[in-house]
C-alpha positions as CSV (number, residue, x, y, z in Angstrom):
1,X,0.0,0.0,0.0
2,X,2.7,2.2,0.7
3,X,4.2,1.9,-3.1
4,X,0.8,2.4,-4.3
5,X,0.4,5.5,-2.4
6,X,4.3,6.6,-3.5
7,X,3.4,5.7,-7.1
8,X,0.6,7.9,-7.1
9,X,2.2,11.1,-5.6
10,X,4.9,10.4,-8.3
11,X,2.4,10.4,-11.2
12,X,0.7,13.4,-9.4
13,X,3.8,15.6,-9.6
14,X,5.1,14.4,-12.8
15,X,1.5,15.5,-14.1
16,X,1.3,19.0,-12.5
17,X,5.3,19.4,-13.5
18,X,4.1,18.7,-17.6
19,X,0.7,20.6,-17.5
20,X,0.4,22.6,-20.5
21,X,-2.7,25.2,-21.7
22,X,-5.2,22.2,-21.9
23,X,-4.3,19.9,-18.8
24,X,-3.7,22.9,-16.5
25,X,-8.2,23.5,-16.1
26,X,-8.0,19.3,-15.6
27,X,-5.2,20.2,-12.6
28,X,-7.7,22.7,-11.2
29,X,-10.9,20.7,-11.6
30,X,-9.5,18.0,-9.5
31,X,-8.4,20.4,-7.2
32,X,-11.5,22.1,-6.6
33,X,-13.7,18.9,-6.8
34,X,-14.1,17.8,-3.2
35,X,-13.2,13.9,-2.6
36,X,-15.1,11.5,-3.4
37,X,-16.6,9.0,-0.4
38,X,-15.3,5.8,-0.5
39,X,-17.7,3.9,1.3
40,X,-21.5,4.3,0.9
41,X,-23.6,4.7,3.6
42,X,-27.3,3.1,4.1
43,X,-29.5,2.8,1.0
44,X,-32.9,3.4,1.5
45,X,-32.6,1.9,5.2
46,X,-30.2,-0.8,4.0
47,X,-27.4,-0.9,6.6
48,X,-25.6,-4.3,4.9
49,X,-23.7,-4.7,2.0
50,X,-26.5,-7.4,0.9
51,X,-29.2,-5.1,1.6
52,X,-27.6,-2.3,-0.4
53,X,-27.3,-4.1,-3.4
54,X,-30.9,-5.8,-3.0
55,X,-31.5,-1.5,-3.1
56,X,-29.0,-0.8,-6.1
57,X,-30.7,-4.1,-7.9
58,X,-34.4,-2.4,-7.9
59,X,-33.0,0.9,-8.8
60,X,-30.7,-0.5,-11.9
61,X,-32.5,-3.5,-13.1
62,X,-36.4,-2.8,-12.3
63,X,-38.7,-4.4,-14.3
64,X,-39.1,-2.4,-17.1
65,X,-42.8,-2.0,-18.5
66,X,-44.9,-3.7,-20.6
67,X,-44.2,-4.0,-24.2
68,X,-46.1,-4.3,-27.6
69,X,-44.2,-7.1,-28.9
70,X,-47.2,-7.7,-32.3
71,X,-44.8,-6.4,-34.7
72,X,-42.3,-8.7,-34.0
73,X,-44.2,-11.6,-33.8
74,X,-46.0,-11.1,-37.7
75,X,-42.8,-10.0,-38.8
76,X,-41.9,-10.3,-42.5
77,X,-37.8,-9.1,-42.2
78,X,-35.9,-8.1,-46.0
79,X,-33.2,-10.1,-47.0
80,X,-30.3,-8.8,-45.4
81,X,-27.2,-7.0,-46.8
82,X,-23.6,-8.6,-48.2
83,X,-20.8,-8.6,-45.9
84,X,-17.7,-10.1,-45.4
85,X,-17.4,-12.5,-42.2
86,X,-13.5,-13.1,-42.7
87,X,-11.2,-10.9,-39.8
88,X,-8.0,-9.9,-41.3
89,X,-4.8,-9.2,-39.1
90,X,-4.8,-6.2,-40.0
91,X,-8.8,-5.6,-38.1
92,X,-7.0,-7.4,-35.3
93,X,-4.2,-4.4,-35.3
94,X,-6.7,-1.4,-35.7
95,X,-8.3,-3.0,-32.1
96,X,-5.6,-3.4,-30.3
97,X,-4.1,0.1,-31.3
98,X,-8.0,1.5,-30.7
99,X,-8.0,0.3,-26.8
100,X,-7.0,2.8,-24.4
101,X,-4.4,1.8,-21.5
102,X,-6.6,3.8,-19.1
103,X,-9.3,1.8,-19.3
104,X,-10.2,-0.6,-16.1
105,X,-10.1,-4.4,-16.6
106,X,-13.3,-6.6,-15.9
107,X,-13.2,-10.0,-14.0
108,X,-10.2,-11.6,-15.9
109,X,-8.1,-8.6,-14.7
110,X,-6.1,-8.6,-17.7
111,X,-5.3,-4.9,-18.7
112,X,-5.3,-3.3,-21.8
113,X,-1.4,-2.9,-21.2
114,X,-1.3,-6.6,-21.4
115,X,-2.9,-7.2,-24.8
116,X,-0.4,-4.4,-26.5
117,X,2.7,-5.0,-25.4
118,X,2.3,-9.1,-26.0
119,X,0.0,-8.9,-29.5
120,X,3.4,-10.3,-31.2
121,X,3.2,-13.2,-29.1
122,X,-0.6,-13.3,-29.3
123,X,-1.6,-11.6,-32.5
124,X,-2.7,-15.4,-34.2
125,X,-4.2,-17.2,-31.2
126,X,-6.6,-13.7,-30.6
127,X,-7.3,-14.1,-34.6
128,X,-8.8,-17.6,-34.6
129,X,-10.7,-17.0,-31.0
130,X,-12.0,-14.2,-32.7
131,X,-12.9,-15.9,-36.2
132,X,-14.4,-18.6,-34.6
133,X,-16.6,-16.3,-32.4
134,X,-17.7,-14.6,-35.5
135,X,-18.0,-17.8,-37.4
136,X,-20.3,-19.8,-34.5
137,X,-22.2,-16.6,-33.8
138,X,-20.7,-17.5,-30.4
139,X,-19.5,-15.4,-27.0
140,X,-18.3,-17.2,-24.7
141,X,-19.8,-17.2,-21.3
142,X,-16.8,-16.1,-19.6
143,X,-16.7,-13.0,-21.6
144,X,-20.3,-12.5,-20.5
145,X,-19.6,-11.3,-16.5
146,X,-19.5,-8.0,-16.0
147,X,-18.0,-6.3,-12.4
148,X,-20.3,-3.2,-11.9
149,X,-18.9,-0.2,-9.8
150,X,-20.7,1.6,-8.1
151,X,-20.2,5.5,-8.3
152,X,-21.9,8.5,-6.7
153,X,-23.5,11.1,-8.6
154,X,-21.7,14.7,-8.1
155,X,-23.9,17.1,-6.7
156,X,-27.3,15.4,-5.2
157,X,-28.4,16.2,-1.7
158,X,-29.1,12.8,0.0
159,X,-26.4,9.7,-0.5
160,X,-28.2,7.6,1.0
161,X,-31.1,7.2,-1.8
162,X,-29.9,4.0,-4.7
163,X,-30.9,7.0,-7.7
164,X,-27.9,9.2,-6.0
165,X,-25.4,6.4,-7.8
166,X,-24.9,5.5,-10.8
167,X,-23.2,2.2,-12.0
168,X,-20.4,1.2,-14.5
169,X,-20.0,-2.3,-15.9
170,X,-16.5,-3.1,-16.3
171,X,-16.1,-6.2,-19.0
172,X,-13.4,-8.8,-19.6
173,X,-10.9,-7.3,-22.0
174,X,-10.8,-10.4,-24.4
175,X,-14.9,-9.8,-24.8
176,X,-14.4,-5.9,-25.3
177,X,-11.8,-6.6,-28.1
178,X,-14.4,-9.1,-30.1
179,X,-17.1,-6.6,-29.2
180,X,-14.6,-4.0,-31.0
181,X,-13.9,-6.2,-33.9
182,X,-17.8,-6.9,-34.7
183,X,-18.7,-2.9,-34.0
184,X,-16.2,-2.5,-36.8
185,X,-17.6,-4.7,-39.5
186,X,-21.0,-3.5,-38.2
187,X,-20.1,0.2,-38.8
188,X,-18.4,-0.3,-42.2
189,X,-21.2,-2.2,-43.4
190,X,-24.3,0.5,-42.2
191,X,-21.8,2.8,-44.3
192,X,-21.4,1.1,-47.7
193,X,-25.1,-0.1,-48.0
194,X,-26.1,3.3,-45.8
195,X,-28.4,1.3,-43.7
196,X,-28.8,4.3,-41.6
197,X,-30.5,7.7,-41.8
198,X,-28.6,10.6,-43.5
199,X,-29.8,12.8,-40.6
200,X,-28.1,10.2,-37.5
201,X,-24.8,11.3,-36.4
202,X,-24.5,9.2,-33.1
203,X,-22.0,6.5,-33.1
204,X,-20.7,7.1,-36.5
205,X,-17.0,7.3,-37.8
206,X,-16.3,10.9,-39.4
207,X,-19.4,12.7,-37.5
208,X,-19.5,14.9,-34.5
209,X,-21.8,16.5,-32.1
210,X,-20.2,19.4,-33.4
211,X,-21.6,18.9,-36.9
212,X,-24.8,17.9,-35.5
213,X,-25.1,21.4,-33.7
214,X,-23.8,23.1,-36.6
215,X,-26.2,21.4,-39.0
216,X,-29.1,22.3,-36.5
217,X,-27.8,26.2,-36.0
218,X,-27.9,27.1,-39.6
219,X,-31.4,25.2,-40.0
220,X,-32.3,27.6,-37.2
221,X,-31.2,30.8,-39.1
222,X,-32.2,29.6,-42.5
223,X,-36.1,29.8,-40.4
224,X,-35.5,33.2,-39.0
225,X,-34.1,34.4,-42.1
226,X,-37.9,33.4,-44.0
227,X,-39.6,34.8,-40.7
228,X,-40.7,31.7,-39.5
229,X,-40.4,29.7,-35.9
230,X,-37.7,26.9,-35.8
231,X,-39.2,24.0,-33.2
232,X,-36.8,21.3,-31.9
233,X,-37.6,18.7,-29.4
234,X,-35.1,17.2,-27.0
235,X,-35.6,14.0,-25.3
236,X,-33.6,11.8,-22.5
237,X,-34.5,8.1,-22.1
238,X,-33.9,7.8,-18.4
239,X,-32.5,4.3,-17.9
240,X,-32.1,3.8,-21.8
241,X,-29.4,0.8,-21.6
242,X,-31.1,-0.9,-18.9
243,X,-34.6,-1.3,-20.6
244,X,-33.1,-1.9,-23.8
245,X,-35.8,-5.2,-24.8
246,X,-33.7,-7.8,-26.3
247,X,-35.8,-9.4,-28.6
248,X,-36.4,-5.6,-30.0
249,X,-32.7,-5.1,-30.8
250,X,-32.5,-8.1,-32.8
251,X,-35.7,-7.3,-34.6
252,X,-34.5,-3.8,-35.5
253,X,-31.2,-4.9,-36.6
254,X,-33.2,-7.7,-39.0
255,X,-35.3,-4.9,-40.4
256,X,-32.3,-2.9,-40.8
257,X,-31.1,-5.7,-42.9
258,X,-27.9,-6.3,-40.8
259,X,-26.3,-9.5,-42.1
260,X,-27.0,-12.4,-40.3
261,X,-23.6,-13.7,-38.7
262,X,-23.6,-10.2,-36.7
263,X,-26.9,-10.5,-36.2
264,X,-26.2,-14.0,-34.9
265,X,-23.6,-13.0,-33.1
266,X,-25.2,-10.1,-30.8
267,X,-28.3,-12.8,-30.2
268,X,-26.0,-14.9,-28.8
269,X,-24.4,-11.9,-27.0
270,X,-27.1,-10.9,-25.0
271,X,-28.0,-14.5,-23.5
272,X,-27.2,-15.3,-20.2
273,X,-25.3,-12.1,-19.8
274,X,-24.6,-11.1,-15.5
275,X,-23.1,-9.4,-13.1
276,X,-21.2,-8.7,-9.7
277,X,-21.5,-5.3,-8.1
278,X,-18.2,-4.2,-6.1
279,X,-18.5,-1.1,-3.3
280,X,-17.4,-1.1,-0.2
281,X,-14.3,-3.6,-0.7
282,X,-16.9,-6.1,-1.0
283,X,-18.4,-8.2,-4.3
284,X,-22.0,-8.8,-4.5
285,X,-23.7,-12.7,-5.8
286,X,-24.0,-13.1,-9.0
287,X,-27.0,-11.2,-10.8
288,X,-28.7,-11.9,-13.9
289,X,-29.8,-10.4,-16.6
290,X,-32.4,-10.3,-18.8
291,X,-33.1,-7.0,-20.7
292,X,-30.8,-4.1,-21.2
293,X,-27.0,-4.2,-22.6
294,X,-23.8,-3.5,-20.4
């Protein structure tokens, strides 16, 4: 503990010692933000760790309402676009220079770090585990564990209510780099056969938020310049990811003519998917899932 603690006073000063223009408002945000509690108090009466995450349980994995499902059931799907099931090396590369080396590892505790610096050694064995994922439509179920942290939200009044947190599901690094690998042939092939609206700019290569709130500003003044009243609406799903209906997704991705090993593959994805929550120095049972995506 006391290296850890040494380590981090080190990287502290090396950081402050290097700030520049940009990383000089990041030095003073941490500075000014007040720290952060470490251990969370009762949850709506919940004095035990298992009580708590009985309490965190309701608040991120409530049964989410009723759906009309008739669509799906009389469903009559168009055949589904060409692509290209075969991972190259080079797909392989683009990953595992895409994965940051700050990100957290899940249960396997095997850090990003890890995967770069031995990809020499590795680079063929993580090329047929991943080709034969793709090619069985098949995730393993170790990859399908999550550890979910639990972190407060800045700012709310009472800590001791479950909707003052919110949650972060850390996955196994091996899973996040075939989930990687599928998002890009998933991406590239919504591009070339523009399986998506012109008008969509979330989760797309080469767009921005920026361009989105340009596009919208000069629709705004193009309206005032013929004397008329722009309208927009904004809307928030609250809980969007948890209530996410799985039997939906795959419909809208059958519709949307996705080809049908990555359709396959994201069935077989969301099945039997858990998770362990971690707060307090303590790990929670295992907790199963059956709507939503991590």
């Amino acid at each position: 503990m006391v290296e850890i603690n040494r380590s981090r006073e080190k990287m502290w000063r090396t950081f402050i010692e290097e700030a520049n223009e940009q990383t000089i408002w990041m030095i003073k945000k941490y500075i000014d933000k007040p720290p952060s509690r470490y251990y969370i108090p009762t949850i709506n009466g919940a004095s035990s760790n298992q009580g708590k995450t009985v309490e965190f349980t309701k608040t991120f994995f409530s049964v989410p309402p009723p759906a009309n499902r008739s669509d799906i059931d009389s469903a009559m799907y168009p055949e589904p676009v060409a692509s290209n099931p075969i991972i190259t090396m080079n797909q392989l590369r683009w990953a595992i220079n895409k994965i940051s080396l700050k990100k957290a590892p899940g249960p396997d505790e095997i850090a990003n770090i890890t995967l770069k610096k031995t990809f020499s050694t590795t680079s063929c064995h993580l090329l047929a585990l991943i080709q034969a994922s793709v090619n069985l439509g098949h995730f393993l179920m170790a990859f399908k564990t999550t550890s979910m942290v639990i972190l407060l939200k800045p700012g709310k009044p009472d800590y001791t209510r479950a909707n003052a947190y919110h949650s972060i599901a850390l996955e196994n690094t091996l899973g996040k780099l075939i989930e990687s690998i599928i998002m890009q042939l998933l991406s590239h092939t919504a591009e070339e056969y523009e399986l998506l609206p012109p008008q969509h700019y979330g989760g797309r290569l080469g767009r921005t938020g920026e361009e989105a709130m340009m596009m919208l500003m000069e629709r705004i003044k193009h309206a005032w310049k013929e004397g008329a009243t722009y309208l927009a609406v904004f809307m928030d799903l609250a809980g969007a990811f948890n209530y996410v209906l799985h039997v939906r997704l795959i419909h809208n991705l059958k519709m949307r003519r996705v080809p049908r090993f990555i359709v396959r593959w994201v069935e077989h994805f969301l099945q039997g998917r858990s998770t362990r929550m971690r707060f307090n120095g303590a790990e929670s049972e295992r907790i199963y899932m059956n709507v939503g995506v991590p």
